[in-house]
C-alpha positions in Angstrom: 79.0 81.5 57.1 77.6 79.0 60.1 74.6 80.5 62.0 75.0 81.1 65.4 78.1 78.9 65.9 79.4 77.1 68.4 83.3 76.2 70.3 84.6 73.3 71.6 86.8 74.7 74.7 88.6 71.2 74.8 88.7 68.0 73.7 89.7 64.4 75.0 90.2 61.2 74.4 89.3 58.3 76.9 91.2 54.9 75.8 93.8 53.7 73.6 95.0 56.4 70.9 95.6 55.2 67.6 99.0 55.6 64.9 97.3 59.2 63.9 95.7 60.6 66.6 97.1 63.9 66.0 95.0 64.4 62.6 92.0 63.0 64.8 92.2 65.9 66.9 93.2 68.1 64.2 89.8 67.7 62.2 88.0 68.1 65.7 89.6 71.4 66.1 87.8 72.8 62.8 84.6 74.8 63.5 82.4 73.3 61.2 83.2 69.6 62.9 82.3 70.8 66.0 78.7 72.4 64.4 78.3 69.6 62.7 78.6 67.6 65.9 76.7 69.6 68.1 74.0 70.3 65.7 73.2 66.3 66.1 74.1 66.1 69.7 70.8 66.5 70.8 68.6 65.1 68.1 69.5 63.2 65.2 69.3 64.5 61.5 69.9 64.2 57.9 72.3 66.0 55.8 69.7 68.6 54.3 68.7 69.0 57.8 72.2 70.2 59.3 73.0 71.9 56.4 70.0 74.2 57.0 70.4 74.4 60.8 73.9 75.4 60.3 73.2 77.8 56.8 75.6 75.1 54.8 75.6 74.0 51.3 75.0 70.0 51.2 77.5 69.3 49.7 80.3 70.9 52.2 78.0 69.1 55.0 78.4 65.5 53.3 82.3 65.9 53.2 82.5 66.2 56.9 80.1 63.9 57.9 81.7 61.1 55.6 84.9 62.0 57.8 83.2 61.7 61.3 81.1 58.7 60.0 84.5 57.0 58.9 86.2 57.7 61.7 82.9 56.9 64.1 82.5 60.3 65.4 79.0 60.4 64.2 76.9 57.3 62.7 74.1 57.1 60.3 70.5 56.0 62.2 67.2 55.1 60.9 65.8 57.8 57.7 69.5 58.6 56.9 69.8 60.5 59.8 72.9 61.2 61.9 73.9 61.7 65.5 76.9 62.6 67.0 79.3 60.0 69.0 81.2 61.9 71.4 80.4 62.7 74.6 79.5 66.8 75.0 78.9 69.1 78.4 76.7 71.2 77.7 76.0 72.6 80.8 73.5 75.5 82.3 75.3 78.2 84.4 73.7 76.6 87.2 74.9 73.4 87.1 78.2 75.0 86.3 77.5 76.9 89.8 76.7 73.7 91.4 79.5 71.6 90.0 81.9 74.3 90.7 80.7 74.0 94.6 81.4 70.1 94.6 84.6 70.0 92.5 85.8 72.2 94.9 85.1 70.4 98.0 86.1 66.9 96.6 89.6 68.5 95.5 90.7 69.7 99.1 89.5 66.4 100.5 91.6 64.7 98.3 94.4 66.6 99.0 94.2 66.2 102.2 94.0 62.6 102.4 96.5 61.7 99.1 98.3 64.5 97.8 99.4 66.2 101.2 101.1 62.7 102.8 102.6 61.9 98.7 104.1 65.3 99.0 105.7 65.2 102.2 106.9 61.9 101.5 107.9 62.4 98.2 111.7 62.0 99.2 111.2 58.3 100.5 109.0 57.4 97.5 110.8 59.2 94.3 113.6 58.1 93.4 115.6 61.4 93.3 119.1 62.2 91.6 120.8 64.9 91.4 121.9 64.6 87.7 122.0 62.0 85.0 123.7 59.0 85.5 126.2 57.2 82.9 124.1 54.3 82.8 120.2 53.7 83.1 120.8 50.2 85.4 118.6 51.7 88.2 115.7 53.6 88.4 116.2 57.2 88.9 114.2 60.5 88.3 115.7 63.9 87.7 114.1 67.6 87.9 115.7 70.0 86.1 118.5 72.1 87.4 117.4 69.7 90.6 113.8 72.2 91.4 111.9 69.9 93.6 109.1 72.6 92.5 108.8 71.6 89.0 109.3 68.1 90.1 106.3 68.5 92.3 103.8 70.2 89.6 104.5 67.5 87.6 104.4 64.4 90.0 101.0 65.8 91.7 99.5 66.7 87.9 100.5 62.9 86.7 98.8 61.2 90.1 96.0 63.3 89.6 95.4 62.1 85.9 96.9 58.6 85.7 96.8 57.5 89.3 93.1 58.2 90.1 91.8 56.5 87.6 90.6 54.0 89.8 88.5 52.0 87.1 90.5 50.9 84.0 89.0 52.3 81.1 89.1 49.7 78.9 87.0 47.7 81.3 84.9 50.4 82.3 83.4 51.6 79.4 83.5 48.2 77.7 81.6 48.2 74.5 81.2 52.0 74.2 84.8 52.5 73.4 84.9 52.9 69.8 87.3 52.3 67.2 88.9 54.5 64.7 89.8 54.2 61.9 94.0 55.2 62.9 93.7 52.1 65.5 92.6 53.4 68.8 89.8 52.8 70.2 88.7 55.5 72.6 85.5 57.7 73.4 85.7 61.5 72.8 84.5 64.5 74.5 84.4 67.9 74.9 83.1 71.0 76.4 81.3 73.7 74.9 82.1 77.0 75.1 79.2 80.0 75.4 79.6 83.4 77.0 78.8 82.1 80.8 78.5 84.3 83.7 80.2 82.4 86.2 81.6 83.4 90.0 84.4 81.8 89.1 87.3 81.6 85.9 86.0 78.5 84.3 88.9 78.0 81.9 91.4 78.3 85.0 90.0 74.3 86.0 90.2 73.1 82.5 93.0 70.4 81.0 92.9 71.5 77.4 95.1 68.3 76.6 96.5 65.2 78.0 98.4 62.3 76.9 100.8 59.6 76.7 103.0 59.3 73.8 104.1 55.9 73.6 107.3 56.4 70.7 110.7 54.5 69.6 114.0 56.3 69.2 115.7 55.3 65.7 117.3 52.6 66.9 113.5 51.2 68.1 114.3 51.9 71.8 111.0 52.9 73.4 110.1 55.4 75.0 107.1 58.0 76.2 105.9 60.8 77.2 103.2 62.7 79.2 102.2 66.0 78.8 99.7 68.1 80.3 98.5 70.8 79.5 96.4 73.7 82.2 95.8 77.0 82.8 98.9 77.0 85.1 101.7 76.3 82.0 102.4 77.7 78.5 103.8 75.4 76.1 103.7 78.8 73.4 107.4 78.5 71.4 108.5 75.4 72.8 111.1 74.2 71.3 110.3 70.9 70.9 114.0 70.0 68.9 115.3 69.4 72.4 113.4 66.5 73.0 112.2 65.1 68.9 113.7 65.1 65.7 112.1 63.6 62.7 108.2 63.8 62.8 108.7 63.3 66.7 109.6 59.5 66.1 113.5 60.1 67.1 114.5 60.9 70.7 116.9 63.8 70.3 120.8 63.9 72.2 119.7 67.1 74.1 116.8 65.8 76.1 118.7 66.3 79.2 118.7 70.0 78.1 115.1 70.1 78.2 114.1 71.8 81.4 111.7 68.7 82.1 111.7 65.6 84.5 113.0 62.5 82.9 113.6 59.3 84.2 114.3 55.8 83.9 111.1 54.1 84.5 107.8 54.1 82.3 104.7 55.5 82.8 103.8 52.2 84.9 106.3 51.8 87.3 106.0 55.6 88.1 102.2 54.7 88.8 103.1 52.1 90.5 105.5 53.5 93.6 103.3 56.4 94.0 101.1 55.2 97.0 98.4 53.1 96.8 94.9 54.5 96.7 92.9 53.7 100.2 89.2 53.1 100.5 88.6 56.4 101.6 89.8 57.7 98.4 87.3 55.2 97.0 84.3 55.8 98.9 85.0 60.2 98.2 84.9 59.0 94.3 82.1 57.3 94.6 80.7 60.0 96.3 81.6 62.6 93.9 80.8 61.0 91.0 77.4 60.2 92.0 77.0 64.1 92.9 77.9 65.1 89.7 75.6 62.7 87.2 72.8 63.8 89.5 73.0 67.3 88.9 74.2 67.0 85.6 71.7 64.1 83.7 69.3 66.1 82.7 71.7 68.1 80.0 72.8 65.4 78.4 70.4 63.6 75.8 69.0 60.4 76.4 70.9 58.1 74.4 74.0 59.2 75.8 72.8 58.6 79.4 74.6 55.2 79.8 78.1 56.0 79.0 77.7 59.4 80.9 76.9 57.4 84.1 80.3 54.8 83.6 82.6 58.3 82.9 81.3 59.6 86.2 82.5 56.2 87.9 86.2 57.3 87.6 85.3 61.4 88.6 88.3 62.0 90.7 90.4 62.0 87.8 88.6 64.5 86.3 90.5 67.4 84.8 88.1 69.7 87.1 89.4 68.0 90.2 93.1 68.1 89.4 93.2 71.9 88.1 91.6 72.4 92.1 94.2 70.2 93.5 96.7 72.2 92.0 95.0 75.6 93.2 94.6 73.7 96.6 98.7 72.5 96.5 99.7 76.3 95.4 97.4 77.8 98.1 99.1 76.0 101.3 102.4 76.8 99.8 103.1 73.5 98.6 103.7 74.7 94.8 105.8 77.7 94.1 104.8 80.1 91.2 106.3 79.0 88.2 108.6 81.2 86.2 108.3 81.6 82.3 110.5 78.9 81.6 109.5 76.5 83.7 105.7 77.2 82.1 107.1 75.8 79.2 107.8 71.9 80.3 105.7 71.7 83.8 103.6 69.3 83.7 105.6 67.2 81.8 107.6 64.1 82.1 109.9 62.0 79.5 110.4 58.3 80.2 112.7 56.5 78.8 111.9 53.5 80.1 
């Protein structure tokens, strides 16, 4: 039985994923890896010493931390001691307050100046078919049953995570991106989760997972996918044989059955006809992020300092900003509620490049 435990309310990857990035996660999602992580967060320790912390045998303790220390989630210091390797908020319900007050100011200036043009544009920059064609020889994107509403979640959702990154990652945090042992190389974090007493939902401006598959179909076409997932969809029962077959390796007939967008272009060229990100954009990211690290430094320990400052360099595309986009988009009308359905594949988008 773990003493006072803790939750992980999401979890994310920053980087390249690797071959088995689904068992990475997996192991992340078990209770005693997240104690075992945030019991050496803060200071490191030895094995006897999170075993007591957490009122664990030793021997159940060494298991795990062989995993995370394999897979670089943790690594072994000076006096066989370890500390955790993944980047944890652990906030104060004040800063929570604070950031709440920011997030939410940033996120309706950046709707105003990107997403509001990009959506009443969209017709002159998408291009829009009504249905599939018989051939893939030009680019083409289709919503499903032709909603321009799902089409929309999903477009502003995807610019808000893909296209504001405005620093490459891979250049950005440099050296701190670490490798695992599946091939990516990537930095992790996560929230924690404690009984807060907030003026606002918390968990309604949370991305609890985001991604882009990168895949071949059986005859080794390639081909992706992005998925999403907020507070604003439900991916419950999915039935994800419309789209994989085969341990998701195998693009399935039915895809055009799916209820998602699709489209002929990949990930990139999508990114790439969305308009371009001004200097304005720049300077309110700049802006932003150097709000947030100032407010927030002192609740992250010291030797994690560094790469908190370089994650803050991209803070636009934080999940906190798009979730308030999103709010922002439904508010002026620009989103329509969803129906049950449509929760299941918003957010969304299959490119079969």
């Amino acid at each position: 039985m773990l003493l006072n435990p803790i939750n992980f309310s999401s979890i994310r990857f920053h980087g390249d994923m690797g071959y088995d990035w689904t068992m990475m996660e997996f192991n992340l999602l078990k209770l005693i890896t997240q104690n075992i992580l945030y019991s050496t967060y803060h200071e490191p320790k030895t094995i006897s010493e999170i075993a007591i912390s957490l009122g664990l045998k030793n021997d159940l303790v060494a298991e795990e931390v062989e995993f995370l220390e394999d897979n670089a989630f943790i690594e072994k210091i000076s006096n066989n001691k370890y500390q955790a390797n993944i980047l944890l908020h652990d906030f104060s319900e004040k800063v929570y307050e604070e950031r709440h007050k920011i997030f939410t100011k940033y996120a309706n200036l950046i709707y105003d100046t990107y997403i509001a043009p990009l959506c009443k544009d969209y017709m002159s920059i998408l291009p829009i078919i009504d249905s599939f064609p018989a051939q893939n020889d030009n680019n083409w994107i289709v919503s499903p049953k032709n909603n321009i509403n799902v089409l929309l979640w999903s477009i502003i959702s995807f610019a808000c995570t893909n296209k504001m990154i405005l620093h490459p990652e891979k250049q950005l945090f440099g050296n701190h991106l670490v490798k695992r042992n599946d091939g990516g190389e990537n930095i992790a974090l996560a929230y924690i989760e404690k009984d807060y007493k907030l003026s606002y939902n918390k968990a309604k401006y949370e991305i609890t997972f985001e991604v882009i598959l990168y895949l071949k179909s059986s005859k080794g076409k390639p081909f992706s996918m992005w998925i999403c997932n907020t507070f604003f969809d439900n991916r419950q029962n999915f039935d994800w044989s419309y789209i994989f077959k085969k341990e998701h390796t195998e693009l399935y007939d039915n895809y055009k059955n799916s209820n998602m967008v699709v489209t002929s272009m990949s990930a990139n060229e999508l990114l790439n006809i969305l308009p371009a990100i001004s200097d304005e954009i720049h300077t309110l990211n700049k802006e932003l992020g150097e709000q947030l690290f100032e407010i927030s430094k002192s609740e992250y320990p010291k030797h994690m300092l560094p790469l908190c400052k370089l994650f803050y360099q991209n803070a636009i595309s934080n999940s906190e900003i798009t979730t308030r986009i999103i709010e922002q988009a439904m508010k002026k009308g620009v989103l329509k509620k969803l129906n049950e359905t449509q929760k299941k594949t918003v957010n969304m988008i299959l490119f079969l490049e």
